[in-house]
MDTraj code that builds the backbone (N, CA, C; nanometers):
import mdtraj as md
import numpy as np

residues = "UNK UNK UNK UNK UNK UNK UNK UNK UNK UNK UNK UNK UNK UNK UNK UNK UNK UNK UNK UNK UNK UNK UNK UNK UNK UNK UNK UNK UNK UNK UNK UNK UNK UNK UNK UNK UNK UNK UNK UNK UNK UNK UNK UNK UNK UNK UNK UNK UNK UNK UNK UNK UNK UNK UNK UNK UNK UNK UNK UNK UNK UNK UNK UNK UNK UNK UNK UNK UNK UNK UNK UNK UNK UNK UNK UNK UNK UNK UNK UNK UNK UNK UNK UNK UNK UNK UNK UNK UNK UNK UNK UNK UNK UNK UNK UNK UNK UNK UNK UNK UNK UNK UNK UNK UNK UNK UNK UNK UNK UNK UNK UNK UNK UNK UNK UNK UNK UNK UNK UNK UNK UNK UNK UNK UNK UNK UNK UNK UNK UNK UNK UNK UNK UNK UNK UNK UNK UNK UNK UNK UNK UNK UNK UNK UNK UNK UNK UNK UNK UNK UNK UNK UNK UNK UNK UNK UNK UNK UNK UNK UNK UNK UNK UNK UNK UNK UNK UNK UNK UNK UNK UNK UNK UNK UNK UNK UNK UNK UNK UNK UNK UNK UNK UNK UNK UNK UNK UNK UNK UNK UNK UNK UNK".split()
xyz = np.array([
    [0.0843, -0.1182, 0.0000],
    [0.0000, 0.0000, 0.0000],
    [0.0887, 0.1244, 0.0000],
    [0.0715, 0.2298, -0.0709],
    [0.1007, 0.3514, -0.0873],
    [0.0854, 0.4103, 0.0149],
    [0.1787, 0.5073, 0.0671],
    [0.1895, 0.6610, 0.1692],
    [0.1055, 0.7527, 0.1258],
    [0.0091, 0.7909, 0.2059],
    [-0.0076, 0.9364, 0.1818],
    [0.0759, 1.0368, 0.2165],
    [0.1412, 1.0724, 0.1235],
    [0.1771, 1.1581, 0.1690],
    [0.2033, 1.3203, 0.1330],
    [0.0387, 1.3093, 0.1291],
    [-0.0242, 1.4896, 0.1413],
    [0.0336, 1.5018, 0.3046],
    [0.0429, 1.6757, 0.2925],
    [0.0828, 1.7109, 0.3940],
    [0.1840, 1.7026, 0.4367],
    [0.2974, 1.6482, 0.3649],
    [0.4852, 1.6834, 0.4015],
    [0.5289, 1.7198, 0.3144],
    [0.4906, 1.8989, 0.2762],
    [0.5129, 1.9584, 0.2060],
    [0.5006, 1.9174, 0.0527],
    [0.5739, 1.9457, -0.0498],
    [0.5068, 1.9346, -0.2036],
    [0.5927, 1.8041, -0.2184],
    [0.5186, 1.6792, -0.2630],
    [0.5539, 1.5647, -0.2577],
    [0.4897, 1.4947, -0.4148],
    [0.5553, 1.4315, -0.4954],
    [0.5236, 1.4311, -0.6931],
    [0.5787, 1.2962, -0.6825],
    [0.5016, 1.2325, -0.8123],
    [0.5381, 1.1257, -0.8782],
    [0.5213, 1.1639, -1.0606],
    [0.6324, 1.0631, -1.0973],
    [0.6627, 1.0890, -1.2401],
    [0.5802, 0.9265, -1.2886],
    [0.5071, 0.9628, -1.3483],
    [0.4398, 0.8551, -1.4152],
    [0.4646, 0.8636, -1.5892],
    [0.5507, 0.7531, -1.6256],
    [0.6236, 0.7430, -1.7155],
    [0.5398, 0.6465, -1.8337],
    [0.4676, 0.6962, -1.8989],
    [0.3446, 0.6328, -2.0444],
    [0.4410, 0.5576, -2.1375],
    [0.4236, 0.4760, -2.1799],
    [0.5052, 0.3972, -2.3230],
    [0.5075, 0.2432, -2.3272],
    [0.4492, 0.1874, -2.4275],
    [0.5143, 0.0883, -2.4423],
    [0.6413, 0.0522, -2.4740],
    [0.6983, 0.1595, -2.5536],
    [0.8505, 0.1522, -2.5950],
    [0.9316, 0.1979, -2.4977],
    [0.8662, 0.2118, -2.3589],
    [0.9885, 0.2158, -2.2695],
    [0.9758, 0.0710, -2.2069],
    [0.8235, -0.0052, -2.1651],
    [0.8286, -0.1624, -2.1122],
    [0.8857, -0.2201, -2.2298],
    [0.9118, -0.1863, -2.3540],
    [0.9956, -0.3213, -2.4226],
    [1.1785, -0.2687, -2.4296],
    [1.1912, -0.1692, -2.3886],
    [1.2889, -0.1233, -2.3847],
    [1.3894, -0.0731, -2.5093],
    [1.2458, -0.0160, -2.6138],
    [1.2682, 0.0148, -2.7346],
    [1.3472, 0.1482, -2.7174],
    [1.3159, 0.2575, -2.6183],
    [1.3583, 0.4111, -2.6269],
    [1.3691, 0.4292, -2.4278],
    [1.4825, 0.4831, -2.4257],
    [1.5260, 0.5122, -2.2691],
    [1.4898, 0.6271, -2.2285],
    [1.4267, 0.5685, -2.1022],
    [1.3532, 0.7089, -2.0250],
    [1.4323, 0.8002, -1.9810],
    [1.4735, 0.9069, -2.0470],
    [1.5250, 1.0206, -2.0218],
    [1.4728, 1.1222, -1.9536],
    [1.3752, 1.0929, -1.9757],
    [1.2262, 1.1699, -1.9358],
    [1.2578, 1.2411, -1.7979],
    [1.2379, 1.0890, -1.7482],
    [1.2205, 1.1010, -1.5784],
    [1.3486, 1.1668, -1.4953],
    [1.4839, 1.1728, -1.5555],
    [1.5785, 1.1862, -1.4748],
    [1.5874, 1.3678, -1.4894],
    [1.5297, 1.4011, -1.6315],
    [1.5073, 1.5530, -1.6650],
    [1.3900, 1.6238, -1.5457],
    [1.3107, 1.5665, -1.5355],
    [1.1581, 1.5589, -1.4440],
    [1.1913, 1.6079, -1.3283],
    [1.2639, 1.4716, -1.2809],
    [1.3072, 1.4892, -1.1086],
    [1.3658, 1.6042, -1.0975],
    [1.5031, 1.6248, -1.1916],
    [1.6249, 1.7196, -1.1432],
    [1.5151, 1.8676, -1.1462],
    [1.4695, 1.8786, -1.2157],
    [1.3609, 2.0106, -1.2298],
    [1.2756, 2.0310, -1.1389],
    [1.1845, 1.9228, -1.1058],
    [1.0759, 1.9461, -0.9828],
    [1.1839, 1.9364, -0.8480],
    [1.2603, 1.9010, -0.8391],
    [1.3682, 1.9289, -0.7275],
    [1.4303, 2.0368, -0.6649],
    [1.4055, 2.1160, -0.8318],
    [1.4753, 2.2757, -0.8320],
    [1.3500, 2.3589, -0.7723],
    [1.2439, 2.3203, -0.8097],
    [1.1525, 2.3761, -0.7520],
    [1.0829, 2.3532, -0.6106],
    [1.1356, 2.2970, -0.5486],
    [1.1266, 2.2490, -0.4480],
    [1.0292, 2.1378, -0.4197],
    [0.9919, 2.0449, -0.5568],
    [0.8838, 1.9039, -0.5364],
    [1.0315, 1.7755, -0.5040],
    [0.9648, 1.7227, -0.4153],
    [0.9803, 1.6119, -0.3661],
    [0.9682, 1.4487, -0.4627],
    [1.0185, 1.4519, -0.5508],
    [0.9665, 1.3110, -0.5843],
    [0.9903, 1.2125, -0.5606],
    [0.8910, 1.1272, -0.4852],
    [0.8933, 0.9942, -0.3940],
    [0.8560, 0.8917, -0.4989],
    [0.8805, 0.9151, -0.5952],
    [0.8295, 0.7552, -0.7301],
    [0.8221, 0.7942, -0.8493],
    [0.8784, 0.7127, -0.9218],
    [0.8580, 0.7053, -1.0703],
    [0.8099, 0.5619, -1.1184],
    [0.6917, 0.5754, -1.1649],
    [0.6020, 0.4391, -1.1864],
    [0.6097, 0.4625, -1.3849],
    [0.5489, 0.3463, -1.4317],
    [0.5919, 0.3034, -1.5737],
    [0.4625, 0.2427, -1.6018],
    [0.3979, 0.2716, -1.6594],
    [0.2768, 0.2285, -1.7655],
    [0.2726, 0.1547, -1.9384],
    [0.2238, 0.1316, -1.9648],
    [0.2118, 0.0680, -2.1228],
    [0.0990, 0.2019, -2.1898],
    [0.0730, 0.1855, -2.2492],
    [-0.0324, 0.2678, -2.3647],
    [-0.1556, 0.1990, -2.3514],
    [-0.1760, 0.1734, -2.2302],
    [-0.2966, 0.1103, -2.1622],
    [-0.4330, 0.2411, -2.1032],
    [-0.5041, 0.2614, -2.1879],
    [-0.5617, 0.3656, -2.1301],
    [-0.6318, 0.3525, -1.9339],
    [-0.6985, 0.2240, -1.9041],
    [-0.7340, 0.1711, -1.7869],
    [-0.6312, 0.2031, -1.7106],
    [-0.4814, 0.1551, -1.7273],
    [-0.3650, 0.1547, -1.6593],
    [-0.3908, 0.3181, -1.6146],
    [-0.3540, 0.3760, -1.7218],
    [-0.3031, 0.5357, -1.6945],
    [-0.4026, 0.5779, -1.6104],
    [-0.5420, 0.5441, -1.6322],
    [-0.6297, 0.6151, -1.5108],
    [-0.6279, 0.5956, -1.3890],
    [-0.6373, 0.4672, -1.4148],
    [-0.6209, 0.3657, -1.2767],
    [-0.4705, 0.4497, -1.1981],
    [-0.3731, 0.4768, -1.2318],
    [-0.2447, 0.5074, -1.1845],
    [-0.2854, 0.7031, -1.1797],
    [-0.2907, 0.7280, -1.2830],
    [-0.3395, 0.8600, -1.2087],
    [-0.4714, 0.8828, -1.1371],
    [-0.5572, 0.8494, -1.1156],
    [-0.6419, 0.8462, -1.0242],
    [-0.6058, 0.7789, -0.8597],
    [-0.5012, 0.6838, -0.8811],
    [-0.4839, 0.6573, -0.6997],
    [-0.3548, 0.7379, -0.6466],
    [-0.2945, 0.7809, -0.7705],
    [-0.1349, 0.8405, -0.6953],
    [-0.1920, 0.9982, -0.6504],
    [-0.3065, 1.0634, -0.7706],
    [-0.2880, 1.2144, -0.7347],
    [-0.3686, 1.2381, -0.5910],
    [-0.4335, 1.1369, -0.5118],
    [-0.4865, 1.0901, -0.3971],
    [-0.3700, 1.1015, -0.2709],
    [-0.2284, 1.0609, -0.3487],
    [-0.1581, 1.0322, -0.2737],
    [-0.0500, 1.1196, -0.2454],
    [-0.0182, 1.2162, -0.3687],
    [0.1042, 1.2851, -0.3885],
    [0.0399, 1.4410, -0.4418],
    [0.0821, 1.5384, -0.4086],
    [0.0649, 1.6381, -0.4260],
    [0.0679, 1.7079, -0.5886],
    [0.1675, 1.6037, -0.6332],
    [0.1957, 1.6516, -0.8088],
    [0.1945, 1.4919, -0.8588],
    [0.1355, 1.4803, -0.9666],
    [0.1620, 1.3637, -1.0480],
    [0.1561, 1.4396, -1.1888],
    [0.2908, 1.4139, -1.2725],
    [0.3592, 1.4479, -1.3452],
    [0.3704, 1.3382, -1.4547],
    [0.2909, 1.3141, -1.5984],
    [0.3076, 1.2419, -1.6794],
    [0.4122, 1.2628, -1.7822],
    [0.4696, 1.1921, -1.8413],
    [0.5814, 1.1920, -1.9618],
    [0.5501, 1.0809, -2.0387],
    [0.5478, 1.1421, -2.1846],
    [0.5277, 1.0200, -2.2598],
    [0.3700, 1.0483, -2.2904],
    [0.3454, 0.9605, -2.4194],
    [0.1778, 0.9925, -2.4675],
    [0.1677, 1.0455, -2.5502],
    [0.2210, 1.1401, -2.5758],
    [0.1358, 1.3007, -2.6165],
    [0.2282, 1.3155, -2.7302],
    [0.1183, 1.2972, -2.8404],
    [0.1477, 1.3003, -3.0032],
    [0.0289, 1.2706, -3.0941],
    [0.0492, 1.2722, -3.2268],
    [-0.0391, 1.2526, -3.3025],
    [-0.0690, 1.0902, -3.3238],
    [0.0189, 0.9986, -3.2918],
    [-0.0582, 0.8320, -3.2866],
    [-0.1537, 0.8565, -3.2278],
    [-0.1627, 0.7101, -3.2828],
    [-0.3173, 0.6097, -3.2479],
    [-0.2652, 0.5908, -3.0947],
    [-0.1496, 0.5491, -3.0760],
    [-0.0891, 0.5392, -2.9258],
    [-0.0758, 0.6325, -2.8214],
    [-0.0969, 0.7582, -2.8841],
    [-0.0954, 0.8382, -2.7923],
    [-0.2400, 0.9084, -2.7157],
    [-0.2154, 0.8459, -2.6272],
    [-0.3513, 0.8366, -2.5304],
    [-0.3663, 0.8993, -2.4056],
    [-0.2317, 0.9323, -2.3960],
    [-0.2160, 0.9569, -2.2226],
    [-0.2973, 1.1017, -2.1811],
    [-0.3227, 1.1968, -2.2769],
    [-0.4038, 1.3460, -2.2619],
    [-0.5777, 1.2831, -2.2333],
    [-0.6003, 1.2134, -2.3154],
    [-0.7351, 1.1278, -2.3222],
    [-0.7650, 1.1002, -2.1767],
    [-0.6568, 1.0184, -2.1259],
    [-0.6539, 0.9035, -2.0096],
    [-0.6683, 0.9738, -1.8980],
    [-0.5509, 1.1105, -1.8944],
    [-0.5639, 1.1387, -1.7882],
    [-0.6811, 1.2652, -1.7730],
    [-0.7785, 1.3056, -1.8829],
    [-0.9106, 1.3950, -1.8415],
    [-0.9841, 1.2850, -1.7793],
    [-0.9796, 1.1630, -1.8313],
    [-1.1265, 1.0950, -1.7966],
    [-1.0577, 1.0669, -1.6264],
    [-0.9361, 1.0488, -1.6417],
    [-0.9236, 1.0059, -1.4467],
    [-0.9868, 1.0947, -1.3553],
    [-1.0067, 1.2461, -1.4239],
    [-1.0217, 1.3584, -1.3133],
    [-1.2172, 1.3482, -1.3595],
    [-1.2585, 1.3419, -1.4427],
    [-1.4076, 1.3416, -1.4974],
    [-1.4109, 1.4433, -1.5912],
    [-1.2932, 1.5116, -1.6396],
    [-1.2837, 1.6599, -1.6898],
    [-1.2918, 1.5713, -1.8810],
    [-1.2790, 1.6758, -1.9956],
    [-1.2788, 1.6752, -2.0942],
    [-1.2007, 1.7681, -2.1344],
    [-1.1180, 1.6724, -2.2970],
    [-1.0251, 1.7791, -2.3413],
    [-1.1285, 1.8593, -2.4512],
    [-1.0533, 1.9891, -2.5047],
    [-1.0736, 2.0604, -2.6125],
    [-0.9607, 2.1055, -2.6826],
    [-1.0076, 2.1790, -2.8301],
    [-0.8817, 2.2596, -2.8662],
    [-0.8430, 2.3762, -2.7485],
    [-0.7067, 2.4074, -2.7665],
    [-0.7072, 2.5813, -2.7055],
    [-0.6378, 2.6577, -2.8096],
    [-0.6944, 2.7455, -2.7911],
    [-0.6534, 2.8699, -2.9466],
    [-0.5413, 2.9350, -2.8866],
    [-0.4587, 2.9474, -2.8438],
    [-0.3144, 2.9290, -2.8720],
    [-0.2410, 2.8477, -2.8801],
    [-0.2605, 2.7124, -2.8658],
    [-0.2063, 2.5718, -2.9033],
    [-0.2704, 2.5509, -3.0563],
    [-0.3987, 2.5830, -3.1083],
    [-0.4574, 2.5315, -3.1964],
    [-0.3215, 2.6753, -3.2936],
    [-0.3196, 2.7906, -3.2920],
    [-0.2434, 2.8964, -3.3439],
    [-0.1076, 2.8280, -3.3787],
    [-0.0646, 2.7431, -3.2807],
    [0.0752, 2.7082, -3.3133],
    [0.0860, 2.5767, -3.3357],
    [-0.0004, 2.4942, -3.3540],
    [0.0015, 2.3335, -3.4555],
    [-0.0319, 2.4117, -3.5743],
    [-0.1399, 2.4857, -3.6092],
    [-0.1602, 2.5210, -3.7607],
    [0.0050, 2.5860, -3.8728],
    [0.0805, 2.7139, -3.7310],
    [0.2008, 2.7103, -3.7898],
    [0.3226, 2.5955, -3.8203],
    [0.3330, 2.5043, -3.7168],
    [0.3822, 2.4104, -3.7033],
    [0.3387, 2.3269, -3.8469],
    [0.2059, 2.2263, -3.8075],
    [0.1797, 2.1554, -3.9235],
    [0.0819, 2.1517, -4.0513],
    [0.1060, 2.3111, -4.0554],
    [0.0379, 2.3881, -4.1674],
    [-0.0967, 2.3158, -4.2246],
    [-0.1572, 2.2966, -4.1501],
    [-0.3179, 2.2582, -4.1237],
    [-0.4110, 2.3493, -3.9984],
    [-0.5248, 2.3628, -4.0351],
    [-0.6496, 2.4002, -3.9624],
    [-0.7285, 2.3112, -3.9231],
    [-0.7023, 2.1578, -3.9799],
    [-0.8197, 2.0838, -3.9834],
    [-0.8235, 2.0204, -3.8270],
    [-0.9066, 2.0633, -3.7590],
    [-0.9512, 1.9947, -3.6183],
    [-0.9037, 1.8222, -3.5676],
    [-0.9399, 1.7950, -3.7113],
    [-0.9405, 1.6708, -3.6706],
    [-0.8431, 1.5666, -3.7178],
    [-0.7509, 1.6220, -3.7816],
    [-0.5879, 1.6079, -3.8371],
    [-0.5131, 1.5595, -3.6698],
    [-0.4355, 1.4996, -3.7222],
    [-0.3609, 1.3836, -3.5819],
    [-0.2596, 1.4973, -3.5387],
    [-0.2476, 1.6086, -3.6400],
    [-0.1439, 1.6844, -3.5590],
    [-0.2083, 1.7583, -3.4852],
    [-0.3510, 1.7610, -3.4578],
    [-0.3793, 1.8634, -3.4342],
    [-0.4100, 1.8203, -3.2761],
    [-0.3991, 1.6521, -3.2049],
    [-0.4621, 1.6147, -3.0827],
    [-0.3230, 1.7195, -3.0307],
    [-0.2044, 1.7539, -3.0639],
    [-0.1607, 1.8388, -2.9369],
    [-0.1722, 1.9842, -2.8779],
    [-0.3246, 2.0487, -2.9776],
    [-0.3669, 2.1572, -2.9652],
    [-0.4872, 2.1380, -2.8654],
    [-0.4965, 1.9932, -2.8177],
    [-0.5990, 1.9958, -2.7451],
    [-0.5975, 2.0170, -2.5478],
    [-0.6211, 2.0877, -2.4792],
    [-0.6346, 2.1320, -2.3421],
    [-0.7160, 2.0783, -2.2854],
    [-0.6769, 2.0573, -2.1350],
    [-0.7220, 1.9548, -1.9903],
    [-0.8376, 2.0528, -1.9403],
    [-0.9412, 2.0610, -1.9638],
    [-1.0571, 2.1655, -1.9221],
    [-1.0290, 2.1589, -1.7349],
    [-0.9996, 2.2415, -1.6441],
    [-1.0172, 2.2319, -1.5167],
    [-0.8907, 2.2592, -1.4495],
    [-0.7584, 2.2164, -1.5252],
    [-0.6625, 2.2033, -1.4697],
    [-0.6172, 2.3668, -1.4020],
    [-0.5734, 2.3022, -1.2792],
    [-0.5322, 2.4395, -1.2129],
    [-0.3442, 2.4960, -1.2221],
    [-0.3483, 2.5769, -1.1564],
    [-0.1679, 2.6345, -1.2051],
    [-0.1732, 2.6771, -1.0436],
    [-0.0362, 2.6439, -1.0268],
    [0.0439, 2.7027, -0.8754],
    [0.1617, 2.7388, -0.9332],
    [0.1983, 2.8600, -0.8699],
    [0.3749, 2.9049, -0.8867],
    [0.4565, 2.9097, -0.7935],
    [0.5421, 2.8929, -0.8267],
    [0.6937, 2.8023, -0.7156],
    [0.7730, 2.9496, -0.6717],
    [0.8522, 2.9176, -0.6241],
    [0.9641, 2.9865, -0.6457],
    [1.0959, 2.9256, -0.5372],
    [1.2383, 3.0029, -0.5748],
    [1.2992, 2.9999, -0.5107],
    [1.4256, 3.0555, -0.4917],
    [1.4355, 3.0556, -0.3540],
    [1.5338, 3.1904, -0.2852],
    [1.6723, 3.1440, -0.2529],
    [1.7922, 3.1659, -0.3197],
    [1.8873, 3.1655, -0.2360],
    [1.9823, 3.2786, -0.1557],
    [2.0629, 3.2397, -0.0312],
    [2.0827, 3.3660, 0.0738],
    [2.2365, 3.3084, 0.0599],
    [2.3395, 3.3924, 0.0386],
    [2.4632, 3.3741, 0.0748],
    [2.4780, 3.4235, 0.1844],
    [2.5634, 3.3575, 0.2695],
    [2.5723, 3.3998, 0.4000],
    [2.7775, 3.3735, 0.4295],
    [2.8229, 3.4640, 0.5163],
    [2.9732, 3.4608, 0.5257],
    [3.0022, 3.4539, 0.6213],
    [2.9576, 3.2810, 0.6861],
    [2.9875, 3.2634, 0.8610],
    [2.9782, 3.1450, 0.8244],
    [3.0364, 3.0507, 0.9340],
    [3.0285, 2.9212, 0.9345],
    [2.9713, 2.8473, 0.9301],
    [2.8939, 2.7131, 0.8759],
    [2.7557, 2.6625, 0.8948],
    [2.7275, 2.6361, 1.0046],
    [2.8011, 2.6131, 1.1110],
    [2.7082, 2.5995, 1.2647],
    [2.6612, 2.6939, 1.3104],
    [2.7449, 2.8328, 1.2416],
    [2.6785, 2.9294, 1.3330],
    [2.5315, 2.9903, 1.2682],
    [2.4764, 2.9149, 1.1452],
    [2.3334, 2.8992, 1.1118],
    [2.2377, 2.8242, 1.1144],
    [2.2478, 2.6784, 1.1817],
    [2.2446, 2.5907, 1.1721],
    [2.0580, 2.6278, 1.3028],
    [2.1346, 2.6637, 1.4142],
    [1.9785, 2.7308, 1.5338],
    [1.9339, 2.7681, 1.4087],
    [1.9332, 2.9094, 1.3600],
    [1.8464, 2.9863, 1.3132],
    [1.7561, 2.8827, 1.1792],
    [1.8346, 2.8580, 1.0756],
    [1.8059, 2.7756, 0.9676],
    [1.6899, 2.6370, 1.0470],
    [1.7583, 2.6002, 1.1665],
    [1.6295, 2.4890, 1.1582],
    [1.5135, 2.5625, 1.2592],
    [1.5260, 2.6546, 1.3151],
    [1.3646, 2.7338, 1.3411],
    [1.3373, 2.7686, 1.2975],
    [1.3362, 2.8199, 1.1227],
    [1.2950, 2.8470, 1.0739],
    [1.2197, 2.7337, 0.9811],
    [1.3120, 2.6615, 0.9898],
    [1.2628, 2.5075, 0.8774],
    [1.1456, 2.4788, 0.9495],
    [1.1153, 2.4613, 1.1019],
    [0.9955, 2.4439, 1.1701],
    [0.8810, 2.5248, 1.1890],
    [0.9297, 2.6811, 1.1697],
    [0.8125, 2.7818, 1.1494],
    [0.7760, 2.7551, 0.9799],
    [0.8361, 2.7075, 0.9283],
    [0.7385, 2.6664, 0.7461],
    [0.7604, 2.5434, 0.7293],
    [0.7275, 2.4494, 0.7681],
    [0.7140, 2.3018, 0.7533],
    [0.6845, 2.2585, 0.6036],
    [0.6379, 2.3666, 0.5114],
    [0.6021, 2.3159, 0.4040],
    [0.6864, 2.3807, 0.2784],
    [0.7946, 2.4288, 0.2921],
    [0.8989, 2.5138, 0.2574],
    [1.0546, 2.4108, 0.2585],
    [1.1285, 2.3228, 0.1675],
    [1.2240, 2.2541, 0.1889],
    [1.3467, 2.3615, 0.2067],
    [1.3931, 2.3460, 0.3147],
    [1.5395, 2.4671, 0.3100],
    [1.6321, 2.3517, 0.3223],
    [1.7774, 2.4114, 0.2576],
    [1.8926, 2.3695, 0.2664],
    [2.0439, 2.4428, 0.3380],
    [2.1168, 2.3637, 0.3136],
    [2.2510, 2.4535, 0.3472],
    [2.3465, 2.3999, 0.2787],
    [2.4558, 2.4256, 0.1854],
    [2.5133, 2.3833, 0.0805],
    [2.6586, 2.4424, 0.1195],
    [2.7821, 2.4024, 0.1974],
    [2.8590, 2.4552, 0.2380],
    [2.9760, 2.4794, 0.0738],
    [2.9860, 2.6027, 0.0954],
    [3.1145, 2.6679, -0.0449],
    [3.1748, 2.7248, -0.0224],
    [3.2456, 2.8141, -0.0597],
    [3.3510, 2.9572, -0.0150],
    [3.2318, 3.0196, 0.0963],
    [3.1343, 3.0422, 0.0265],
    [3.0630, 3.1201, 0.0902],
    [2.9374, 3.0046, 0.1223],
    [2.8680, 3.0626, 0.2556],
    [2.7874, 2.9686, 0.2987],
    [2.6229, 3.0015, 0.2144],
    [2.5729, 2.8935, 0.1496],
    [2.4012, 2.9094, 0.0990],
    [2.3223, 2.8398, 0.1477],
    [2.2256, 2.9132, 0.1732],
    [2.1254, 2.8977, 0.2044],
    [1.9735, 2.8946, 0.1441],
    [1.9057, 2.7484, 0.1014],
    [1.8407, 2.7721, -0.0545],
    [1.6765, 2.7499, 0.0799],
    [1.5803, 2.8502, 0.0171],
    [1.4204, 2.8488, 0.0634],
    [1.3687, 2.7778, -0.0498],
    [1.2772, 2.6751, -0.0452],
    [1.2247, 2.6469, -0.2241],
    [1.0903, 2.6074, -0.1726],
    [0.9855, 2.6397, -0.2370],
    [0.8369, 2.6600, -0.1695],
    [0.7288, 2.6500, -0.2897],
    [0.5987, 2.6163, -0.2625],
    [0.4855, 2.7002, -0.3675],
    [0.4253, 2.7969, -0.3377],
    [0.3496, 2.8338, -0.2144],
    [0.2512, 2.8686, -0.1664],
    [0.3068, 3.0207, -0.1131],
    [0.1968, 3.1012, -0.1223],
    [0.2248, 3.2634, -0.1191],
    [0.2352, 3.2893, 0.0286],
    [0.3038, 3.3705, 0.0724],
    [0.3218, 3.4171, 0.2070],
    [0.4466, 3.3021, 0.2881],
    [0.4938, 3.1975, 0.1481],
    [0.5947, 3.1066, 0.2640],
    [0.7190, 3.1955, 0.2882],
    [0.7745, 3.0937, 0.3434],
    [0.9158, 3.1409, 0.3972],
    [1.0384, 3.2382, 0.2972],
    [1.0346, 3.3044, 0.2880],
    [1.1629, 3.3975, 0.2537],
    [1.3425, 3.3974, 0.3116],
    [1.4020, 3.3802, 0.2402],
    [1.5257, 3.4094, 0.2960],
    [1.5238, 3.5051, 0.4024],
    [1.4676, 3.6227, 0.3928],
    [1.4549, 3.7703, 0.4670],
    [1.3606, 3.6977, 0.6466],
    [1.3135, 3.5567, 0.6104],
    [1.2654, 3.5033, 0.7428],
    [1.3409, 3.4530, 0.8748],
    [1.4708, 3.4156, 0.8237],
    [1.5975, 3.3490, 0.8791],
    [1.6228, 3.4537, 0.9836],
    [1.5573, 3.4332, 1.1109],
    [1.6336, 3.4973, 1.2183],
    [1.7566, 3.4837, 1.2920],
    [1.8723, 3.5606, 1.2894],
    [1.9768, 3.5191, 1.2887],
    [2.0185, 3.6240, 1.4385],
])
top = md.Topology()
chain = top.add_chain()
for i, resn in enumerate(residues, 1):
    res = top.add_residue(resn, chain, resSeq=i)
    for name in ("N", "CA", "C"):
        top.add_atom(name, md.element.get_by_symbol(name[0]), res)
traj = md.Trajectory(xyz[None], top)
């Protein structure tokens, strides 16, 4: 059985679509690009799971992980095949429906110099009706003292934002990285020293 684990801060899984990655036709590059990025942003990723071009699969897997993990992050799918299913798979997991969007539909027509709706180039002009947007950010603090002598301050602060991953990265100079989603979190400028 799976962790929940909503609620320790921003916590993601990379759910990786392909049959040509289970036969081991094309190497998932995907995922190692994924992690290092949602990392930078301060997501947590606790799993990278692997699917076939199974539409059931993909729902079934995004419907119990986004239960479980704060971000579920697909790679793979999304093209003009008959195989590419995973945009399909994952509206029906949420109950939502895709459409065109007219700035995606603007830039397949330049791209594959067609208008026609229903042209295979055109399934990547199509949009997740519902989907929401959060913005990240993140702060780093150089600091020119020793790491113990930040070490109090840095972890009362790590405990006044529990949902905020901070670090300490010892170099010439000492850093100090805040990496967060949510508005009003922790700031470098929070570090009482």
């Amino acid at each position: 059985m799976e962790p929940d684990c909503r609620g320790q801060g921003d916590q993601g899984l990379n759910l990786v679509i392909g049959d040509e990655i289970l036969k081991g036709q094309v190497r998932d590059t995907n995922s190692h690009f994924i992690v290092k990025r949602l990392y930078d942003l301060g997501v947590r990723v606790q799993r990278i799971s692997t699917v076939g071009d199974d539409e059931a699969a993909i729902i079934e897997e995004v419907q119990v992980f986004s239960q479980k993990y704060t971000y579920v992050i697909t790679t793979g799918g999304i093209g003009p095949t008959h195989d590419d299913i995973t945009f399909e798979a994952v509206a029906k997991a949420f109950g939502e429906s895709v459409a065109p969007h007219p700035e995606l539909v603007s830039i397949c027509k330049m791209f594959y110099k067609t208008d026609d709706l229903n042209s295979p180039a055109m399934k990547l002009a199509y949009d997740l009706f519902g989907a929401g947007k959060r913005k990240f950010f993140m702060k780093e603090l150089y600091i020119k003292s020793p790491e113990d002598s930040i070490a109090g301050p840095l972890t009362s602060t790590a405990k006044e934002f529990p949902n905020v991953t901070f670090g300490s990265y010892p170099e010439l100079f000492q850093r100090v990285e805040a990496r967060g989603g949510a508005a009003g979190a922790a700031t470098p400028g929070a570090i009482k020293m």
